[in-house]
C-alpha positions in Angstrom: -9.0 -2.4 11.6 -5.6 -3.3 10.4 -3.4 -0.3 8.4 0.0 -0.3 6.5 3.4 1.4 8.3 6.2 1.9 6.0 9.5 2.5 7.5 11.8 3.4 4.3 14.8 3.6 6.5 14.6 -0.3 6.3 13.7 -0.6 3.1 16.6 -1.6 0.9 15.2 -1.7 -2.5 15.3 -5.1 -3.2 12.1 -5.3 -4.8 11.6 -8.8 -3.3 7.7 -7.2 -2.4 7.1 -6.3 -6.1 7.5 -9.8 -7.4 6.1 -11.5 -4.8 2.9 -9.7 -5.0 3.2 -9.6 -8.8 2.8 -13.4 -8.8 0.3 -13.9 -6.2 -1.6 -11.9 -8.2 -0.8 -12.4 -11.8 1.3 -15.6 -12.2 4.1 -14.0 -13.0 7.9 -12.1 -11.8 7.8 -8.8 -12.6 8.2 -5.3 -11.1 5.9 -3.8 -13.3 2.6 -5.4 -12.4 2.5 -5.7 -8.7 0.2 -4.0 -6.7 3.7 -2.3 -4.7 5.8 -0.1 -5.9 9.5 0.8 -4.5 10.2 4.4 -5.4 13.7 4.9 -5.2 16.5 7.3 -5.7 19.5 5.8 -5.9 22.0 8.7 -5.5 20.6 9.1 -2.0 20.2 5.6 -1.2 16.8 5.7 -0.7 14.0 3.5 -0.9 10.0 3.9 -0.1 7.2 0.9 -0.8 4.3 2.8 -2.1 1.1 0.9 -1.8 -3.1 1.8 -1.6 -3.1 2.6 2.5 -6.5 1.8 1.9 -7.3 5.5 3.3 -10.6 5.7 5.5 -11.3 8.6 3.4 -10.8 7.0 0.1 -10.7 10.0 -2.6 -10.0 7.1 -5.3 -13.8 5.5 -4.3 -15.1 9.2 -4.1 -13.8 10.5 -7.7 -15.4 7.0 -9.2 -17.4 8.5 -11.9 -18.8 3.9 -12.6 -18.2 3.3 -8.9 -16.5 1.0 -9.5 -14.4 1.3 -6.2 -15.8 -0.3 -3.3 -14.5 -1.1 -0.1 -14.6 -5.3 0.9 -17.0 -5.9 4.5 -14.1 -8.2 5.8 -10.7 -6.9 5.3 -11.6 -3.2 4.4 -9.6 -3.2 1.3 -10.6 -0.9 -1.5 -11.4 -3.5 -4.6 -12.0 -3.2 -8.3 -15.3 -4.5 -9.6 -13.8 -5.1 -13.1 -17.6 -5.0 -15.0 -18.1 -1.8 -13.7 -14.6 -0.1 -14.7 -15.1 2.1 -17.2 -11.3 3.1 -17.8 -11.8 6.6 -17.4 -8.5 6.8 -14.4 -10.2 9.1 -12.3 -8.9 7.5 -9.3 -5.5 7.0 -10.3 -5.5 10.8 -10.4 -7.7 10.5 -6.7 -4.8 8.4 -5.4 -3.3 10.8 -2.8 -0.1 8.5 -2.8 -0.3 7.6 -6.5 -0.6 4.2 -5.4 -3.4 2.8 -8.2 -1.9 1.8 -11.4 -2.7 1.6 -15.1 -1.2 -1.9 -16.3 -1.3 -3.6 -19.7 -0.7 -6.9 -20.1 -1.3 -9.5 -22.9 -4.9 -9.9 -21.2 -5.5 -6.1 -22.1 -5.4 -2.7 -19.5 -6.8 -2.6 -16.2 -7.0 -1.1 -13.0 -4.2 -2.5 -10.0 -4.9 -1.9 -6.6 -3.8 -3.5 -3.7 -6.7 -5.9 -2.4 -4.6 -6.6 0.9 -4.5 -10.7 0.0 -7.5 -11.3 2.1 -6.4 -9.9 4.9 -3.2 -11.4 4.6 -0.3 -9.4 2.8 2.5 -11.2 1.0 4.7 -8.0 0.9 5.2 -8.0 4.3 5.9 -11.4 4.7 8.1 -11.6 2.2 9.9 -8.2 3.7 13.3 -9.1 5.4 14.3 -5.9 6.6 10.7 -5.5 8.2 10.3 -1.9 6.0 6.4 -3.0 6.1 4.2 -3.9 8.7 0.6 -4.2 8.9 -0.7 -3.7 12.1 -3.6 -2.9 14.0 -4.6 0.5 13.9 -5.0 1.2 17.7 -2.0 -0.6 18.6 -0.2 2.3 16.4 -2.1 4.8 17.6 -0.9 3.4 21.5 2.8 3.0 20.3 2.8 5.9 18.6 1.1 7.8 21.6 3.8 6.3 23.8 6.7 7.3 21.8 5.6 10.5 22.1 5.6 10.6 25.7 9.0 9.4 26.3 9.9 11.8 23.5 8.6 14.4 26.0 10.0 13.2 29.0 13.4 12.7 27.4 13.4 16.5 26.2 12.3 18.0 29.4 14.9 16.0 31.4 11.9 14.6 34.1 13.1 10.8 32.9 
C-alpha cells in the first residue's frame, strides 16, 4: 500500500498542486476546489499541503451516519458515493487533518475528497520542489527505520 509524505520544508506555496488537481477534477483553475490545500502563514514563511492521508483508520468512513464513505479495492482511496451523501458533514468534522471539504459550485454543494487519481496523483507530479511524495508504505517505514539508526549511531559517536 502506497501513503502520502509531506515535507513542508520544500513546500514553497506556490499552489501549483491546488490548480492542478482542481482541474483534473473539476475542469477548472482554482484554489478553492481542489482536493489539496496549502495552509500557509506567510509571516513565518511557511507552507504545509494538506490532503485526505487516506488514514487506515479512517474516522471520516466511521462517523458516516449514510455511509457514504467507502474505501476503493484498488488504490485504497477513501471515495464519495455521491447518491448516498446525505450532506449532514460528519466527516468533515471526522477529518483528523481537516482535509474533506465542503465546496459549492454552480453544480450545487458536495463533498471533496481526495480520490488519489487512480492511483496516480497529479499533485505530486506537478510538485517541483518534491514537498509531496507518495510512496510505498514499507519503503518508509525501512527509510525511516534507517534514519533512525544512523541518528543513533551519529549521537552515540560509534560511526
Amino acid at each position: 500500500m502506497k501513503t502520502f509524505l509531506i515535507d513542508p520544508q520544500k513546500c514553497t506555496g506556490c499552489h501549483l498542486c491546488e490548480m492542478t488537481c482542481a482541474l483534473k477534477h473539476h475542469d477548472v483553475f482554482s484554489l478553492e476546489i481542489g482536493n489539496i490545500k496549502i495552509e500557509s502563514d506567510e509571516d513565518r514563511g511557511f507552507h504545509v499541503p494538506t490532503k485526505c492521508m487516506q488514514c487506515e483508520v479512517a474516522y471520516c468512513m466511521k462517523s458516516c451516519v449514510a455511509s457514504a464513505l467507502y474505501r476503493d479495492e484498488l488504490t485504497g482511496a477513501m471515495l464519495v458515493n455521491r447518491s448516498k451523501c446525505i450532506g449532514c458533514k460528519a466527516c468533515i468534522m471526522a477529518c483528523p487533518f481537516g482535509s474533506i471539504t465542503w465546496v459549492t459550485t454552480e453544480k450545487g454543494s458536495e463533498i471533496h475528497i481526495c480520490n488519489l487519481c487512480d492511483g496516480d496523483p497529479e499533485c505530486v507530479k506537478v510538485c517541483r520542489d518534491h514537498a509531496i511524495s507518495y510512496i510505498d508504505q514499507d519503503k518508509l517505514n525501512r527509510d525511516k527505520r534507517q534514519e533512525t539508526r544512523y541518528r543513533l549511531t551519529e549521537e552515540s559517536g560509534n560511526a
